[in-house]
Structure formats: structure tokens, C-alpha cells
C-alpha positions, -999 to 999 in steps of 0.1 A, spaced: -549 343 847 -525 346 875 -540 332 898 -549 302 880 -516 294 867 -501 279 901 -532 263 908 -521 235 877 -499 213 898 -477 182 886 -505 160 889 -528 183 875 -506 188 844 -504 151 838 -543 146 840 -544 170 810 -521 154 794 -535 123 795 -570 137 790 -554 153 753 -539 118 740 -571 100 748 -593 127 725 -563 123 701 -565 88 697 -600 80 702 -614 110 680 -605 94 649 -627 87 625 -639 50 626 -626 34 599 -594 50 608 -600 30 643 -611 0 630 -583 -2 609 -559 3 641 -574 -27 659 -567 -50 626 -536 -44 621 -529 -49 660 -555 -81 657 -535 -99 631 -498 -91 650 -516 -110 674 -507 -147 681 -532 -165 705 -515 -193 721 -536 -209 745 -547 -242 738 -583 -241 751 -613 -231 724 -647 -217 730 -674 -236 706 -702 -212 697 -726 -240 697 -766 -239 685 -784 -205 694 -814 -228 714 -843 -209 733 -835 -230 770 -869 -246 772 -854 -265 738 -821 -274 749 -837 -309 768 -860 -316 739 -832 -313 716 -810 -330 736 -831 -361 738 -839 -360 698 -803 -363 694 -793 -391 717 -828 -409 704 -808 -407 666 -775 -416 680 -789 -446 696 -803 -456 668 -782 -451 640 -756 -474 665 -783 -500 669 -792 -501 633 -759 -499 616 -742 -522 644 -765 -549 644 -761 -548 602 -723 -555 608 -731 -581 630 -759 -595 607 -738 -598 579 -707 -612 598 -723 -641 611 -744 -652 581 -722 -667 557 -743 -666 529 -740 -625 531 -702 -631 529 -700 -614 493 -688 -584 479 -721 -558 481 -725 -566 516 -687 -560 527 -692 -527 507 -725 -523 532 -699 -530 561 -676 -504 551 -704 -477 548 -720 -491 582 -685 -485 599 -679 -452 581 -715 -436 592 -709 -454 634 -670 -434 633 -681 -401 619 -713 -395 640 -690 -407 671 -666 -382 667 -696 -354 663 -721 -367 681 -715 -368 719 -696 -336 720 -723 -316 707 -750 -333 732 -724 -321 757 -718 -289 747 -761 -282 745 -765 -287 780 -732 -270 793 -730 -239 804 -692 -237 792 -685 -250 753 -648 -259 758 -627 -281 738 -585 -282 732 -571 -271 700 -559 -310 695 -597 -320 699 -612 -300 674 -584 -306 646 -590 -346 653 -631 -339 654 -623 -320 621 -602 -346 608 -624 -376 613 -649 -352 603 -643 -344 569 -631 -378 559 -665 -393 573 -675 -371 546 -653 -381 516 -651 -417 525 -686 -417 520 -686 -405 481 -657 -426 472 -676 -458 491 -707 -452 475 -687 -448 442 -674 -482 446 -710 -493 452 -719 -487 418 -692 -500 403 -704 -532 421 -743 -529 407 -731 -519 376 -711 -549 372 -735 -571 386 -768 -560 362 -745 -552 330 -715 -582 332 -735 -615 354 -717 -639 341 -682 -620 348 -698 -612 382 -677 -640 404 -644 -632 382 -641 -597 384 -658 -585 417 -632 -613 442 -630 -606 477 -599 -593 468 -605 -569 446 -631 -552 470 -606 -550 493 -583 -532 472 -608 -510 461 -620 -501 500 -586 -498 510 -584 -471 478 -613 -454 490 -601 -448 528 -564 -441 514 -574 -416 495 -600 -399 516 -569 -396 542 -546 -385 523 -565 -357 504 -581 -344 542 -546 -345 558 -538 -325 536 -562 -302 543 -560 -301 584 -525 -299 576 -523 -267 558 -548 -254 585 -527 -267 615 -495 -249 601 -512 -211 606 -508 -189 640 -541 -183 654 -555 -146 670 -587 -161 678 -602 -185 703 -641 -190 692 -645 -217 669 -675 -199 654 -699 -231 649 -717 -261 669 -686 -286 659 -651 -284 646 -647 -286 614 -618 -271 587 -633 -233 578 -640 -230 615 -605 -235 622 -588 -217 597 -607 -190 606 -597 -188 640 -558 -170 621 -554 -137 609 -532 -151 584 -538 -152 550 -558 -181 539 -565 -180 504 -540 -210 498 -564 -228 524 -596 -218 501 -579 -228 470 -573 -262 484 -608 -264 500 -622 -257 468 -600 -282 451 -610 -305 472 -648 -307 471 -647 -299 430 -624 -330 431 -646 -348 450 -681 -339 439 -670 -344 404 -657 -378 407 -687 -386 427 -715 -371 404 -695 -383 373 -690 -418 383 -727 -422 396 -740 -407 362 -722 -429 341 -727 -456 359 -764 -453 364 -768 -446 327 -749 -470 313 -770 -497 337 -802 -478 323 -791 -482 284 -787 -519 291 -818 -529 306 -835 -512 278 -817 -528 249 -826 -565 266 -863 -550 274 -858 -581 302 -885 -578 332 -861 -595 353 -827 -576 347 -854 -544 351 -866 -563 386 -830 -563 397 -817 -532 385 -846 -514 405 -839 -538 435 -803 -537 436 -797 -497 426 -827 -477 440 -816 -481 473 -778 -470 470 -794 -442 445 -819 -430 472 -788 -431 497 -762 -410 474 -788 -384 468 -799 -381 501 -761 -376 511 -753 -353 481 -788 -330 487 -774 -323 524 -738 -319 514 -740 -297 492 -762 -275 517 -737 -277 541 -711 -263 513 -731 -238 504 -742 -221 537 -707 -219 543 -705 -187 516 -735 -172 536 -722 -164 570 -758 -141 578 -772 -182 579 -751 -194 608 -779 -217 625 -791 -232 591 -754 -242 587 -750 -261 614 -789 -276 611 -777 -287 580 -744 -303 588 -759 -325 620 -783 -339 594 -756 -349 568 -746 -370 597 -777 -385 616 -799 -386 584 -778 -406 561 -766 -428 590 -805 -435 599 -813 -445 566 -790 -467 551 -792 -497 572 -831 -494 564 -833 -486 530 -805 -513 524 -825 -536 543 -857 -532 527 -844 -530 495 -818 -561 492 -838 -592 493 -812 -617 506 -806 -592 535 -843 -585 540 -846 -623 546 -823 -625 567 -839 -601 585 -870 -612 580 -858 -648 595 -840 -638 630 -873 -613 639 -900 -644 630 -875 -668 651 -892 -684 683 -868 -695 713 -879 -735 716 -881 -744 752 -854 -770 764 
């Protein structure tokens, strides 16, 4: 025992040491651990201002295909919902209040799939997913009221059918150009004032984190990038979708059944003609938006879903988008003439 004694040196001594503290720490049970690395997680403030963007899980033989499919629905929702705008601009006779509704929803669909769009084509053929903290709040921003402006735009749309199948004669009186201005201006107003209030109670927290865990920015991606407590963020959150699914639902209801009581107390063919002209297409259109909304809503309470999620969202985009310039344009017969008109057009020689 002697002899082994002067054989520990300094170093020797401090190897052992070291060798102790590690077992010390590191033999803890795991929970113990785990709860070691939280604590230390959420005294952590992350401060850079670059963001990795998990993106879509995509075997690589998919990424071009996918790619392609999503610039192909891009193109063409711009084409489509463009060429409306300009459609309905030049032809004075579409200068009345259901088409400048149209316009609004046409503008609304080209903004939000902008903001979304592009980047996520980028980010499926990049190697690196990067985006700035600024980026992804305005992608989230422009995001969620792309969403909302859509509900309370479509709301006003059946305020406009309603008045026109059920009131015909107060049609011209009540339904003025400047009315529908007042009410679009109400319908963008408050779709930005209810979503800055959401980015900005998001914007406010520290954040640990640096993986926005989804293809896009959007406001749970962010908030979950803190360690902070977020439950006043939920609350709001879910505030603000019962707020405006309720609204939305409600309004469409009573609207659609008030319009439905009247046609069959006048048993007319013709208001019935109308009423399935005029309201089948914006009907097709809500529920179409509504059926992937609420997926996307959903999914977000079922984090073992993360791919479905983000499936989901792109579609409450691009499919919506896609649709309403044709099933508006099929649909309303003054605009299908139109239509109709400029594609049977021959150029006469000179």
C-alpha cells in the first residue's frame, strides 16, 4: 500500500477527481437529468437572429416532382386570379358590388400564397432551410390574416347574396359602392388588428430555441421556439379562432337559411334559379376553406402528425386559391360571359 501511495501524483490526483464528479453527476437517475437540462434550457436566451425551418420530410427522388407541382399551382392560381382582377376592372358592366367583393378575395388568395409560396419551393431544394427571425414573424403575419381575411370576406359575400335573392328591389339602395367599401375596409381592419395582436404577444417572449419546427412560419411555430410560459399565448390563440369560426359558421348559417326559408315561401323557379346560381359557388368555396382550416387547427393538437400538418396547411392555400376564380367563373353568369366573349374573340386582320 506503500508503494502505491507515491505513485498518485498531482496530476494523477486530479484525474480522479474529475473521474468522481463526472460518475456523480452523470449517475443520476434520468429524470433527475432531464430535469437539470430544463431548468438550464429555459435560463437560456437564444439571441441569434437566423432560424432553421424544419421543412417537408421528402424521400430526394420527390423533392423535383414536388417542386414542379408547386410552382405548376402557384402559376396558376396567379394567372387565374390575376387575370379575374383584370377581367373585372376593365369591363364596366362588372363594376358592381359582388364582383369588387370577388376582387378583394382574388387579392387576398395572390398576397397570402406569395408570402408562403416561394419560400417553401426554396427551402425543398436547399440544402440549408434558413430564414431571419423578422422573416418568419412577417410570413406569419401575412399568414394568418390571409387566413382570417378570408372568413370575414366571405362573410360579407353572403350578406351580398342574401340581400340580393331576399331584398331585389332594395338591392341598388342598400348594397352602394360605398357601403362595400366600408364593409371590406371592416373586414381587413379587423383581420389586422385581431392577428397583430397575436404576433405581438408572440414577438414579446425570449426565445431558447432556433428550429421553427414546421415547412413555414406560422404563430405556434414561433411561440414555441421560448421556454417561457405561453399559456396567455394559447388562450388568445384559442380566442381567436372560436372568435372567428363562430362568426363565420354563424353568419353563413343564418344567412343561407334565411335565403332557403324565402325561396320556399315564393315556391318561384326563378328566385330558386338564382339562389342556386348566385350562392352555390361562394357555398362550395366557404366549405372548401372551412374543411381544410379546420384540419390545419386540429393537427396542431397532434404533434405525432407533423407531415399531415403541414400537407394540410399548403392546401388551405393553393386549393382555395385554385378554385375560386373557377368556380366563380362558372358559376356567375354575367362573369362566365364575359369570359365566354374574350376566349371566342378573333383578332380581324387590318
Amino acid at each position: 500500500m506503500l508503494l502505491i501511495l507515491p505513485a498518485l501524483t498531482a496530476d494523477s490526483c486530479l484525474t480522479l477527481l474529475c473521474t468522481c464528479a463526472w460518475i456523480v453527476t452523470f449517475a443520476r437517475p434520468p429524470d433527475q437529468f432531464s430535469s437539470t437540462m430544463s431548468k438550464m434550457e429555459r435560463n437560456t436566451t437564444f439571441t441569434g437572429d437566423i432560424l432553421q425551418v424544419q421543412g417537408f420530410d421528402i424521400s430526394p427522388k420527390f423533392t423535383y416532382p414536388v417542386f414542379v407541382l408547386l410552382l405548376l399551382l402557384y402559376c396558376s392560381l396567379l394567372c387565374s386570379n390575376i387575370g379575374l382582377l383584370v377581367l373585372i376592372i376593365l369591363e364596366k358592366s362588372l363594376h358592381q358590388p359582388m364582383y369588387f367583393l370577388f376582387c378583394n378575395l382574388s387579392v387576398n388568395d395572390v398576397i397570402g400564397n406569395t408570402v408562403v409560396l416561394p419560400q417553401l419551393m426554396v427551402h425543398l431544394i436547399s440544402t440549408q432551410r434558413l430564414i431571419t427571425y423578422n422573416q418568419c414573424v412577417v410570413q406569419a403575419f401575412y399568414s394568418h390574416t390571409f387566413g382570417s381575411a378570408s372568413h370575414l370576406i366571405l362573410i360579407i359575400m353572403a350578406i351580398d347574396r342574401y340581400v340580393a335573392i331576399c331584398h331585389p328591389l332594395k338591392y341598388s339602395a342598400i348594397m352602394t359602392s360605398r357601403t362595400v367599401v366600408r364593409l371590406s375596409v371592416s373586414a381587413w381592419g379587423a383581420s389586422l388588428v385581431l392577428v397583430s395582436v397575436l404576433i405581438g404577444l408572440t414577438v414579446r417572449l425570449s426565445r431558447c430555441r432556433s428550429v421553427i419546427q414546421n415547412a413555414y412560419c406560422d404563430n405556434p411555430s414561433l411561440f414555441k421556439l421560448s421556454c417561457e410560459d405561453v399559456s396567455i399565448n394559447n388562450v388568445y390563440g384559442l380566442f381567436f379562432t372560436v372568435l372567428l369560426f363562430t362568426c363565420s359558421i354563424g353568419s353563413i348559417a343564418v344567412t343561407y337559411i334565411r335565403i332557403a326559408l324565402i325561396c320556399w315561401m315564393k315556391k318561384s323557379q326563378e328566385l330558386n334559379n338564382k339562389a342556386m346560381q348566385t350562392c352555390a359557388s361562394h357555398l362550395v368555396v366557404y366549405l372548401i376553406m372551412l374543411w381544410s382550416g379546420c384540419i390545419t387547427i386540429i393537427l396542431h393538437r397532434f404533434p405525432e402528425y407533423p407531415e399531415l400538418r403541414k400537407m394540410s396547411y399548403i392546401l388551405f392555400h393553393v386549393v382555395p386559391a385554385n378554385l375560386n376564380p373557377i368556380i366563380y367563373g362558372m358559376q356567375t353568369r354575367l362573369l362566365r360571359d364575359k369570359l365566354v366573349q374574350i376566349l371566342q374573340r378573333k383578332v380581324v386582320p387590318a
